[in-house]
N, C-alpha and C positions, 0 to 999 in steps of 0.2 A: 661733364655729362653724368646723368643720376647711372646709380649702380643699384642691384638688387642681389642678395642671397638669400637661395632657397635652401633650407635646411630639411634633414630626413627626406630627400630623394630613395623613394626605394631603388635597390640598385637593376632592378627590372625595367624601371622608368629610366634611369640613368645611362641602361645597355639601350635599350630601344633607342631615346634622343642620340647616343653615339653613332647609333645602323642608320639610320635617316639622315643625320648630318653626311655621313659616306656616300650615301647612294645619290645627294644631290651635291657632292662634292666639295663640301661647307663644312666649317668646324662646328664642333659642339653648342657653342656660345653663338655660333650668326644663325644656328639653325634656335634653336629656345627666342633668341632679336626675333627672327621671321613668326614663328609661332605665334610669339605675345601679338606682334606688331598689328599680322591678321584677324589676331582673336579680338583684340580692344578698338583695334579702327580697320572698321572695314571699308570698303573701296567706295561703296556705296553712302552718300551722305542720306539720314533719316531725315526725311522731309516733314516736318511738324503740321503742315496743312494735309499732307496724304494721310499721314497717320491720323488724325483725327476726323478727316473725312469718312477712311476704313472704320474709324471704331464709334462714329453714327450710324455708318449703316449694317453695324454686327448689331447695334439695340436699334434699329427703327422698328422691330414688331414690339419690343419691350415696352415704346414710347407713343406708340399709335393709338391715342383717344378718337372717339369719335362725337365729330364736333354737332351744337346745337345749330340748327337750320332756324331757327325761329330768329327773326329779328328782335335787338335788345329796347328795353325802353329806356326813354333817354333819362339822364337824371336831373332831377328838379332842385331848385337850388333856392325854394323859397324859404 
């Protein structure tokens, strides 16, 4: 299993992930596992159609022409 080390933790950061690992009864290292875990995958899968449906309709004023009513003429091909 891959491993990571963080270097220059201030020891503030260091004391806090201690107090938090305590409070939920967890060592140090499964509480930092849980942190990453929820911070990079979240529970929720990003659904690639929702999201692009949401970000036409954040520019539909952006992209609103208004269309010619007049019938086109056809094209001649002589």
């Amino acid at each position: 299993m891959p491993a990571v080390t963080i270097r220059n933790l201030s020891k503030e950061t260091h004391r806090a992930l201690k107090h938090r690992a305590a409070l939920h009864g967890s060592s140090t290292e499964a509480e930092i596992r849980l942190i990453l875990e929820e911070t990079v995958r979240p529970n929720t899968r990003v659904k690639i159609g929702t999201e692009l449906a949401e970000f036409g309709k954040s520019l539909r004023h952006a992209l609103k022409t208004d269309r010619d009513s007049r019938p086109t003429e056809p094209a001649v091909f002589d």
